[in-house]
C-alpha positions in Angstrom: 118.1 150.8 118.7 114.6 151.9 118.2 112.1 150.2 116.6 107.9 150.3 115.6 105.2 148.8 116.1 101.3 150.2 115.0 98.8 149.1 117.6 95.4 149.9 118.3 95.5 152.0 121.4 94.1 149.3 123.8 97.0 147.0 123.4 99.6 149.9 123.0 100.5 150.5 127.2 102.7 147.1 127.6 105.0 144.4 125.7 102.9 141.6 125.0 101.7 139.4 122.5 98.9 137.0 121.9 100.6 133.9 121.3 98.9 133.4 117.7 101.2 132.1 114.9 102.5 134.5 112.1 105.5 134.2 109.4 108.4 133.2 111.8 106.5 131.8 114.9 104.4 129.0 115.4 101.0 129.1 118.3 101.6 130.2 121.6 105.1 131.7 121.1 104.8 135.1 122.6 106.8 137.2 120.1 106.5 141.2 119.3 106.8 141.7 115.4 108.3 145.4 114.8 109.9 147.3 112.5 113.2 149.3 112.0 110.7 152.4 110.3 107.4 154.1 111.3 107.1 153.3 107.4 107.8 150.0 106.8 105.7 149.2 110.2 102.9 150.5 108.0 103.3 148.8 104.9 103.5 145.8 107.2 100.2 146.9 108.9 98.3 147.2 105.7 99.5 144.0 104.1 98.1 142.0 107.2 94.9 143.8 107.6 93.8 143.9 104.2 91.6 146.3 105.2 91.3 150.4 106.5 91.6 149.6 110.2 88.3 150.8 112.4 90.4 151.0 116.0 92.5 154.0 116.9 96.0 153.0 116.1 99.0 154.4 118.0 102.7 153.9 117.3 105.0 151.9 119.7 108.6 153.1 119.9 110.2 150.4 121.5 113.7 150.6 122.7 116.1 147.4 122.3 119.7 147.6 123.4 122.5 148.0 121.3 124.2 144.6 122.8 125.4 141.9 119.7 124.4 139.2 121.8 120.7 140.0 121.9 120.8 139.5 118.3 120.3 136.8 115.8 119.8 137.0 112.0 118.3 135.2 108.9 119.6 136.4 105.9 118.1 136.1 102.2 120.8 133.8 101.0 119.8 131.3 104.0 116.1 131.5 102.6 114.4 129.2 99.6 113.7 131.6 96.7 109.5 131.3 97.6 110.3 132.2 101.1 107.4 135.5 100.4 105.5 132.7 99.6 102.1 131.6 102.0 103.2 128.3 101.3 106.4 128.5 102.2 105.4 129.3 106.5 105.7 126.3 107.7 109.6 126.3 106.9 109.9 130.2 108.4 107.7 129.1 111.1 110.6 126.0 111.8 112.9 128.3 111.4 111.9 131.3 113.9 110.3 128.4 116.3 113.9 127.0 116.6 115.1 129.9 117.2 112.3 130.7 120.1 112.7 127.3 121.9 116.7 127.2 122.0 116.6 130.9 123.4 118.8 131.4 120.5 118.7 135.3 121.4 116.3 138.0 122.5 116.0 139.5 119.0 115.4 137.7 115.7 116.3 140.3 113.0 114.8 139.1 109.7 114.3 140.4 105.8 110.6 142.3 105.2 109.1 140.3 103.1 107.7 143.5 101.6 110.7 145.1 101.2 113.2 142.3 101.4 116.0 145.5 102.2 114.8 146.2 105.2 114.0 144.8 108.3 111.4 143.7 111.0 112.7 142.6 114.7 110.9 140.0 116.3 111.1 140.2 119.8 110.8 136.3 122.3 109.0 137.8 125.0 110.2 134.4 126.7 113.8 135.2 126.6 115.9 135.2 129.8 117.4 138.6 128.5 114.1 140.2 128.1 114.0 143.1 131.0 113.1 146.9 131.2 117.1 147.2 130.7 117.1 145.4 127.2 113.4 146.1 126.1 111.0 149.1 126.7 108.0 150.7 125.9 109.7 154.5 124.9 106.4 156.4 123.9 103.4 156.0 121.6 102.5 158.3 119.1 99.6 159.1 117.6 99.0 157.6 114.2 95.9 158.0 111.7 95.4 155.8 108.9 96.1 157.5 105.4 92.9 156.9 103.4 94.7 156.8 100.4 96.2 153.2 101.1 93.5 151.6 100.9 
């Protein structure tokens, strides 16, 4: 499977990730939020910058393999109905932390909060599975900020 991620260039050559906590990890997990869609990677992009982006961006297309077993999922019904909701973090955080620390799988597929149809893959850079044979850097593409989103 292939999935996205928009990064500004100087970040874009390797898998890593900073450690800082976001919707479904808590500080210092080292997870890689991307998206099934070049799209939704965007609308994802804009929602958490707030902001036209200064920094060349470039699109990640990062390979995962197709394997069941390097999968895990939350589904909406499993969710409280404010889980969009700033407040409601610290339970998603709980819930993808879990998930981190008991190596529950490689791959933590989870609704869009923007789209709740579609889906982002979050990525435990800590996982035992997590090798150039289940993970890789495909390509970057080059990507320009439409104007018009902001």
């Amino acid at each position: 499977m292939e999935v996205f991620r928009i990064s500004s260039e100087k970040y874009a050559r390797s898998l890593t990730a900073s450690g800082v906590s976001n919707r479904w990890n808590k500080d210092k997990q080292f997870v890689i939020y991307t998206g099934q869609s070049r799209s939704l990677s965007t609308l994802e992009s804009v929602v958490h910058t707030n902001s036209m982006p200064t920094l060349k961006s470039v699109v990640m297309v990062i390979s995962i393999a197709d394997a069941d077993d390097l999968y895990s999922s939350i589904h909406l019904k499993d969710l409280p109905p404010n889980w969009k909701d700033l407040a409601a973090y610290p339970l998603l955080q709980d819930l993808g932390s879990d998930w981190y620390v008991r190596n529950k799988s490689l791959v933590l597929k989870v609704p869009s909060a923007i789209i709740p149809q579609e889906f982002n893959y979050v990525i435990n850079l800590n996982h035992p599975d997590f090798s150039p044979k289940t993970v890789s850097l495909v390509r970057t593409e080059s990507y320009f900020w439409e104007k018009r989103l902001f």
